[in-house]
N, C-alpha and C positions, 0 to 999 in steps of 0.2 A: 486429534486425528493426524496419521504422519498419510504423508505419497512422496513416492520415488518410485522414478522410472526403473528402477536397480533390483530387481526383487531381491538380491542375498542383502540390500542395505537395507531393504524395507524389513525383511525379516528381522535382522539382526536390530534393528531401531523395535520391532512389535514386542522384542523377547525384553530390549532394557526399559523399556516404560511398562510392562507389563508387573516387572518386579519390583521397581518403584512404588511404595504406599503413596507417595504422592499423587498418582496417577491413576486415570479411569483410560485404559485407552476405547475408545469409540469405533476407530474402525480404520481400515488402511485403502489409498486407492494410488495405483501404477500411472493415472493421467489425472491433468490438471479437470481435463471435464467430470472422471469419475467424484472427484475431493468437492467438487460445487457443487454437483448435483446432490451429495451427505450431506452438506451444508448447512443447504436449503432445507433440509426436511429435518434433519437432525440437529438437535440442540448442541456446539462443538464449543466449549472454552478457549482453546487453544490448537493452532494446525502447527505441525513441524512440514514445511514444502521444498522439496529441491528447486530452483532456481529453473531446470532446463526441463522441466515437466514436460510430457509431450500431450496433447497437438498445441492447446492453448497457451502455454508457457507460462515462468513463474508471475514473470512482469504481469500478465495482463491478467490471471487470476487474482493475484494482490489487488491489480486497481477494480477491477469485477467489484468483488468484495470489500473493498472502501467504500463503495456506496451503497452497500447493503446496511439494514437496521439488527443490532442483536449479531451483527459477523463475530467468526472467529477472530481474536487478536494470532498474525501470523509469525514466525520463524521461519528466517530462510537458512536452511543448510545446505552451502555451497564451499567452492572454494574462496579462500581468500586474496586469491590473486587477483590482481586489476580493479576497479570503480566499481565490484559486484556489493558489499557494503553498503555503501552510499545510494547505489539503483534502488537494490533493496530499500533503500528508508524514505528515498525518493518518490520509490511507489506506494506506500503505504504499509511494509512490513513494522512489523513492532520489536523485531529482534531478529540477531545475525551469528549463528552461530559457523566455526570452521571446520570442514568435515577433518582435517586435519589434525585437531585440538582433542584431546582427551574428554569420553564419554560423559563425565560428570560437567561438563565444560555446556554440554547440550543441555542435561537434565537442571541443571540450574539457571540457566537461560530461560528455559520455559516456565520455569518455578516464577521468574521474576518478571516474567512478561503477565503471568497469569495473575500474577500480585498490581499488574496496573504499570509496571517500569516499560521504559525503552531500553534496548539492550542493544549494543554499538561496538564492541570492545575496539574496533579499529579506526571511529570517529572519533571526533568533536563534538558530541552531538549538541552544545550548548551553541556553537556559531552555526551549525546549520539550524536549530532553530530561530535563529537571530532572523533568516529570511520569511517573512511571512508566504511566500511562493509555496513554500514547505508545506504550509496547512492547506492549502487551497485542494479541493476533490478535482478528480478532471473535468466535472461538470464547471465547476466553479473557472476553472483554467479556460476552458473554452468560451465559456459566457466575457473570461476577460480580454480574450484575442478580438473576442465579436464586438465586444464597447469598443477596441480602438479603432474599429472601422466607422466609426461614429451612428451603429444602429441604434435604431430607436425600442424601446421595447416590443411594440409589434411587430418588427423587424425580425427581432432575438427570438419573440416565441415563433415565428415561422422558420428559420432558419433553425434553429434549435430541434423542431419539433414538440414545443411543451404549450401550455395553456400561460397569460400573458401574467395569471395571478402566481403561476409557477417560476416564472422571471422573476417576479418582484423579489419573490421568497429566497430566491439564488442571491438576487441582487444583493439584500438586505445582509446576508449572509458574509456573500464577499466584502461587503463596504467595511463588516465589524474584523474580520479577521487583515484585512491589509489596513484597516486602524482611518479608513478616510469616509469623508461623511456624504459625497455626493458623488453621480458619474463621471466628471470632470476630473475631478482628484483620483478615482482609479484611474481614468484613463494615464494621467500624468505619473501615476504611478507604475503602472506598464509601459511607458518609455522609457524611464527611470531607471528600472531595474532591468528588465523583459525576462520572458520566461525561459528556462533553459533550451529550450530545442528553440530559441530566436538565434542566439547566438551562436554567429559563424555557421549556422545549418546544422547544428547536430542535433544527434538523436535527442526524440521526447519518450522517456522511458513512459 
């Protein structure tokens, strides 16, 4: 499924995956809410999304759809100027292609996101795996802000808004992917590292 705000990009993206045998295109939507709302109801392999989708933006439809079961794996087509890359894989994209770069540049990005790869050409993406912060969903990120304040679980399920059995399952979650075995040790772990938008104030993609 491709969206862009741009209807001659959307066009022009509908016409070269359509000619592609690789490709089933599914369906095209101009905002980030028309592409989730397909999503949902629609079986989608793979989304090609622009970055600056309108209303809900690309950021926050990637992280949406992180925590959906069965999501699309995504591709952001944007420019490659500035930290957009990285935001992108920060939130949960699976691949970054540049609007810039030559058309088969896209079509085999997606080929290879569809195949299970990550797709980065302007990272590292072996050291930003190296942070376990990386794997963490925003549920999970949030659940680790709230342990530094030293909540207790019934604490977290109220604050949170979840059931205390739905904590634990978070919990258990976070403990295996930042590699520690009790809430102690995360907590130490998030002073240790902290999450990006601790440091200095900035943004949390």
């Amino acid at each position: 499924m491709l969206a862009d705000a741009n209807p001659l990009v959307l066009s022009a993206m509908s016409e070269i995956f359509d000619r592609d045998p690789r490709f089933s295109l599914v369906a095209t939507s101009a905002t980030a809410e028309g592409f989730l709302g397909t999503v949902m109801r629609v079986p989608v392999q793979v989304g090609v999304i622009d970055w600056n989708l309108p209303a809900l933006g690309g950021a926050k439809l990637v992280e949406v759809l992180r925590e959906q079961t069965n999501a699309p794996r995504l591709v952001v087509y944007g420019e490659e100027t500035g930290d957009l890359p990285r935001l992108a894989m920060t939130a949960g994209a699976a691949g970054f292609a540049p609007r810039s770069g030559a058309v088969e540049g896209l079509l085999t990005t997606c080929a290879d996101v569809a195949g299970g790869k990550m797709v980065f050409p302007f990272l590292d993406i072996r050291q930003l795996q190296l942070d376990p912060i990386q794997a963490l969903s925003r549920r999970e990120r949030t659940m680790l802000e709230a342990l530094s304040k030293g909540l207790t679980n019934r604490e977290l399920s109220k604050e949170l808004d979840i059931s205390t059995n739905t904590v634990k399952f978070h919990l258990s979650n976070l403990y295996d992917k930042l590699s520690v075995k009790n809430r102690a040790q995360a907590i130490a772990f998030y002073y240790s590292s902290r999450l990006p938008g601790e440091r200095g104030g900035g943004n949390d993609a």
